[in-house]
N, C-alpha and C positions, 0 to 999 in steps of 0.2 A: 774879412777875407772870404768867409761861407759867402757870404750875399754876392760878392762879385763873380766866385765862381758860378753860382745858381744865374748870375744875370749872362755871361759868357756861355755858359750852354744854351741856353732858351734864347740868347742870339744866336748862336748857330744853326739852331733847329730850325729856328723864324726863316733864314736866308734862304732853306732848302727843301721847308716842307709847305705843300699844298694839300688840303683835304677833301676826299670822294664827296660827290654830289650824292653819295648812293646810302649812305647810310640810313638804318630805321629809327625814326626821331634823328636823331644827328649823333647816334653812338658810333664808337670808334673799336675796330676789333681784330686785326691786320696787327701782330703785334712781332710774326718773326714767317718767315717761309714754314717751318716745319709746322708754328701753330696753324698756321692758314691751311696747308693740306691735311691737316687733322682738325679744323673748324673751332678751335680751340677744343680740344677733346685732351685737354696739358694737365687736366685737375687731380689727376689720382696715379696716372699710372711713372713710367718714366720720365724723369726732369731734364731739361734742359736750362740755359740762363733765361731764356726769354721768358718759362713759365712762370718767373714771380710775378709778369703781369697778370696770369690769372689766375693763381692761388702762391701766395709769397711763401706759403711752408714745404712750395720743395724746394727753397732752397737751401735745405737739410739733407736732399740726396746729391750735392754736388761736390764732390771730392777736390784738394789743393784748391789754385786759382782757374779762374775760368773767363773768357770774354768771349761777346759773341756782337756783330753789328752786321746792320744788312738796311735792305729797304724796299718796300712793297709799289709795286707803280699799280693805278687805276685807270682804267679807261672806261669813263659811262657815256652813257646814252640815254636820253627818255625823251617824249613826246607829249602837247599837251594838245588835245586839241576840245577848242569852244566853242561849241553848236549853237550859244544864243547869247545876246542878242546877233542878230541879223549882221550887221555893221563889223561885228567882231567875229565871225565866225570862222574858220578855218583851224590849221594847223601848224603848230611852233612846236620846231625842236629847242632846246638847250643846247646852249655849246657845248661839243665834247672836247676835253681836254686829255692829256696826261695829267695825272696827280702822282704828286709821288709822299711816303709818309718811310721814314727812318727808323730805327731802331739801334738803342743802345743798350749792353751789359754788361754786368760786370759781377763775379762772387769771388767769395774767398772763404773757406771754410778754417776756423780758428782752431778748433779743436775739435773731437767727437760729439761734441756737446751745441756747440755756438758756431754759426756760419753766418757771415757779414754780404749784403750783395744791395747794388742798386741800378734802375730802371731807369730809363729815359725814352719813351714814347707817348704816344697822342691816344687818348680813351674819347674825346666827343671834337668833331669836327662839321664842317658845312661848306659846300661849292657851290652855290647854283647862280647861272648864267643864263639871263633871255637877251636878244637887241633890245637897246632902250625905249623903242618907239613902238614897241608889241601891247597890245592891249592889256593885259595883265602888271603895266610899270606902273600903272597908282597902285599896286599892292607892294610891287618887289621886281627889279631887276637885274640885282645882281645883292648877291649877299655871302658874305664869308664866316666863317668861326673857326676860328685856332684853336687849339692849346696844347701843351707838350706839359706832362706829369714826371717829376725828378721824383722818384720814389726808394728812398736808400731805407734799407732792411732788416732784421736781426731775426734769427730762427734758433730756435733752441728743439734740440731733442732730448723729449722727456724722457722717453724710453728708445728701444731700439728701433720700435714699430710705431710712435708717435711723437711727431712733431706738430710745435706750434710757430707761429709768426706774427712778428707787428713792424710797424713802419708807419711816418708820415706819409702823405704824397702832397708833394709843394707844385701845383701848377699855376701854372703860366695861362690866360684864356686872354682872344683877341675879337673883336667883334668888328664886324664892318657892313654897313647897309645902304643901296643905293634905289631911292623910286623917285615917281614922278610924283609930284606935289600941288593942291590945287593953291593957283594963285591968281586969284579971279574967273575971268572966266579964259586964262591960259592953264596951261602948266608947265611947272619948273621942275627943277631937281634938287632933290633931297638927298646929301648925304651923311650916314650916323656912325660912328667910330668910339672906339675906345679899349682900352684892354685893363686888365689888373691880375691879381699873387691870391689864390687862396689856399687853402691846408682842409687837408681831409684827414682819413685814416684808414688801411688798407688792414686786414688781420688775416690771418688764414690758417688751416691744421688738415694734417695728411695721417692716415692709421693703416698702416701694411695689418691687415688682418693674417692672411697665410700667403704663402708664395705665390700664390695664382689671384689674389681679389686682395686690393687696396682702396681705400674712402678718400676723398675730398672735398673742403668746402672752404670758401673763402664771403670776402666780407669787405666793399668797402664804402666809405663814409659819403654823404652828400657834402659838396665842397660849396659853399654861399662864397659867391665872386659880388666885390661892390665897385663896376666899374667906372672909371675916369676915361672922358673923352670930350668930342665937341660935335657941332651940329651948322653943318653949310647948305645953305639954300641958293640956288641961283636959277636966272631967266637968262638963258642964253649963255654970255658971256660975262653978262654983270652978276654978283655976289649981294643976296641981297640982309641975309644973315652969317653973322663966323662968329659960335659962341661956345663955349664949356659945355658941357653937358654929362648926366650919370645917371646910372641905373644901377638896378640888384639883378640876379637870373642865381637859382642855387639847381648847380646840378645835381641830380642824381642819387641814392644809394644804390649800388647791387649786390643782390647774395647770389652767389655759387653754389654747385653742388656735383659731384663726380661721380662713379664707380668706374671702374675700372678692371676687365677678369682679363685673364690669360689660358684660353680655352687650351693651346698648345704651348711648345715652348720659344716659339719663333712666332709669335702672334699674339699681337695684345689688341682688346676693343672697350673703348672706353664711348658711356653715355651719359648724356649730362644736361643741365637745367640752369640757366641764370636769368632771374628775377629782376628788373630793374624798375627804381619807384617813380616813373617818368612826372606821376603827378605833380612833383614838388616844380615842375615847369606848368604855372597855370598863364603865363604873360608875359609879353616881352613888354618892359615898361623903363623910358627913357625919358628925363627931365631935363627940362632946360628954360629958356628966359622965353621963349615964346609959348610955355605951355607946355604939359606930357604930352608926350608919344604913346600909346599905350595898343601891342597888337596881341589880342586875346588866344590862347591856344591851347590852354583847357588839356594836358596831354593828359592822358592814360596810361595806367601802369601795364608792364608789358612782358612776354617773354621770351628767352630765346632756348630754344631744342637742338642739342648738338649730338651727332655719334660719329666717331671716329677709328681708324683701324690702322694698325703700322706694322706688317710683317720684316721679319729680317730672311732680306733674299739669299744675303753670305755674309763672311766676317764682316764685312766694311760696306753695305750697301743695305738700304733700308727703301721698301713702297711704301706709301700712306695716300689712303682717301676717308674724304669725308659726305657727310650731309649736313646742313643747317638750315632750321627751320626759324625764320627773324619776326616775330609780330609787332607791327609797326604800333605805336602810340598815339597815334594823329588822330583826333575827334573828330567826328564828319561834322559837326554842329559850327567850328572852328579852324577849318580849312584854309591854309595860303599856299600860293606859289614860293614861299617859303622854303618847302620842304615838298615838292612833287611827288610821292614815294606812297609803298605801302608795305605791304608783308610781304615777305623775300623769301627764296629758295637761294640756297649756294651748295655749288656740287664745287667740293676742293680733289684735289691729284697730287703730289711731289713726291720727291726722290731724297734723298743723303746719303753722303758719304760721308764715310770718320775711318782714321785710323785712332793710332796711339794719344797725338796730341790734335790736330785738325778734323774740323768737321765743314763742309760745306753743304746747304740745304738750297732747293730749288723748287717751287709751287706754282700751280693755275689752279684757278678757283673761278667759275661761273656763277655770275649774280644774277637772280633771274627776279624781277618785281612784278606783283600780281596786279595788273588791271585796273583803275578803279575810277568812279563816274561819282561827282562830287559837284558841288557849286559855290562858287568863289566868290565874295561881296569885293568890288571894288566901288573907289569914288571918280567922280566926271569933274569936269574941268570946276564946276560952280559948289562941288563938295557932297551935292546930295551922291548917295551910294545906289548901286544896281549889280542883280546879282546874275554872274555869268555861268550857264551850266558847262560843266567840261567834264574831260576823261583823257585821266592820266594813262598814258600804254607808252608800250613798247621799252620799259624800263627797264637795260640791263648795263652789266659792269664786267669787265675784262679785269684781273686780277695776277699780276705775276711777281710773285715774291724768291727773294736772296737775301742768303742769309749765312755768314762766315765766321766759324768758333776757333778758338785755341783754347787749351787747357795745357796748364804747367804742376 
């Protein structure tokens, strides 16, 4: 009965969510309106349901039952353009889409002691779109990455001013990859697929020090995905391979870190750090009956710098802005049209309202990506490789998140 629930939501999610082309490496960070206008700045001070995606032990500040669901849409843009060789030189945009990415929650607090609550959103995604017939498709012409993280909860408060938390988190990842392929002296199309279930672990602890300054830090696990899929080659119209195929990719650990003060009494500013171990992605490597796939990408560990501010303007109306500082993972040594991107700037804004039991929240958030002049190894129709110098610009992201709570 657990299994088929976990497969009916990660369907539903499947049907509804698309992932930003903008993310740094391919993390995922959009997890409610209110965190987006505070940049995730969720870690120490006041809780919401959506905070247990970035530290699971406030879900110790959440009084009775609680649910909260919404959904963040994306609008990017970036440009790539290839100064050399000669033949290839010009400028390609990426298609811009709408993305949209959902959120679900849910808590319940048991007793003074124990509070039960679970997650349902996306931590690492990928969008990117060229025409298929753009110079850069022997690397990559269209590529996707899914995955939606079921993340059910327990929090215990040790004391009045310290809580802890643990949880699995069971996600779901989907892969999908589409280039041109040498086959001979044409080229065909290559496409790679596959998805699979892996389990992590999420922890986290919150410490109200005095009325004005609260601690947080959270913690969670690198999730090893061993996926199933297959591997279609064709010229033209004809199919000239359709066979199984699978690969490993183990995402990620990240540690968190908060403070949190309350310089007045209508005013809180929370600033914060999380660490992610992008290293443990050194290859994207996919096996099958004609031989591995294997594309090299060597990431780098990396960080992100958040501060955030939420004034209460009256009873029931709430401003917040943020900054976030993103440093991207990508090795210049090991560069694709992959992941077009670098280190990000996001300026977030929102509002909320709440009364007694409703709260509705509402966010823009400017993704701004820095620049960056790189060189791209692709292959020619007869396989040998040549390397194209380019520069990634004009890389931004429109951002507007919604987001609707009840509490009973």
């Amino acid at each position: 009965m657990t299994r088929r629930v976990i497969q009916l939501i990660a369907f539903c999610f499947m049907l509804i969510t698309a992932i930003s082309a903008q993310a740094a490496g391919f993390g995922i960070y959009e997890f409610s309106a209110r965190g987006n206008a505070l940049g995730n700045s969720v870690m120490a001070g006041k809780a919401d349901p959506s905070s247990i995606a970035v530290n699971p032990a406030q879900l110790g500040q959440l009084k009775g039952t609680q649910l909260a669901a919404g959904v963040t849409g994306i609008y990017p843009s970036a440009t790539v353009e290839i100064d050399s060789p000669a033949q290839d030189a010009g400028s390609y945009d990426g298609k811009s889409s709408l993305w949209t990415m959902p959120h679900l929650y849910a808590t319940h607090m048991v007793n003074d002691q124990i509070s039960l609550g679970v997650g349902v959103f996306s931590r690492f995604g990928l969008g990117t779109e060229f025409d298929s017939d753009w110079p850069g498709a022997p690397d990559v012409y269209k590529v996707e990455i899914k995955t939606v993280s079921i993340n059910p909860l327990i929090a215990y408060n040790v004391t009045d001013n310290f809580t802890v938390s643990v949880g699995p988190e069971i996600m779901w990842f989907d892969f999908m990859l589409k280039k041109k392929t040498a086959l001979g002296a044409q080229f065909g199309d290559a496409k790679m697929y596959g998805d699979s279930w892996g389990v992590g672990l999420a922890l986290g602890m919150r410490y109200q020090c005095t009325d004005w300054l609260s601690l947080g830090a959270s913690y969670r696990s690198e999730v090893a995905q061993d996926v199933k899929g297959g591997v279609k080659m064709k010229a033209g119209s004809m199919t000239l391979k359709d066979t199984s195929a699978s690969g490993k990719i183990t995402l990620p650990e990240q540690i968190g870190f908060g403070i949190n003060v309350k310089p007045m009494e209508d005013l809180s500013v929370e600033i914060g750090a999380t660490w992610i171990g992008w290293s443990s992605y050194d290859e994207l490597k996919v096996e099958f009956d004609g031989g591995p796939f294997v594309k090299q990408s060597d990431y780098k560990d990396s960080w992100r710098y958040n501060i955030g501010a939420e004034y209460n303007l009256t009873e029931n109306w709430d401003l917040r802005a943020s900054y976030v500082y993103d440093e991207s993972p990508l090795n210049s040594n090991s560069l694709s049209y992959m992941v077009p991107a670098n280190d990000r700037h996001i300026f977030g804004f929102g509002v909320g309202w709440h009364d007694e039991n409703w709260s509705v929240d509402a966010s823009y958030s400017y993704l701004m990506i820095v620049d960056r002049s790189a060189s791209v190894d692709v292959a020619r129709a007869n396989t040998t490789m040549y390397t194209q110098d380019v520069e990634f610009k004009d890389g931004n992201a429109h951002l507007i998140g919604f987001t609707v709570g009840y509490k009973f």
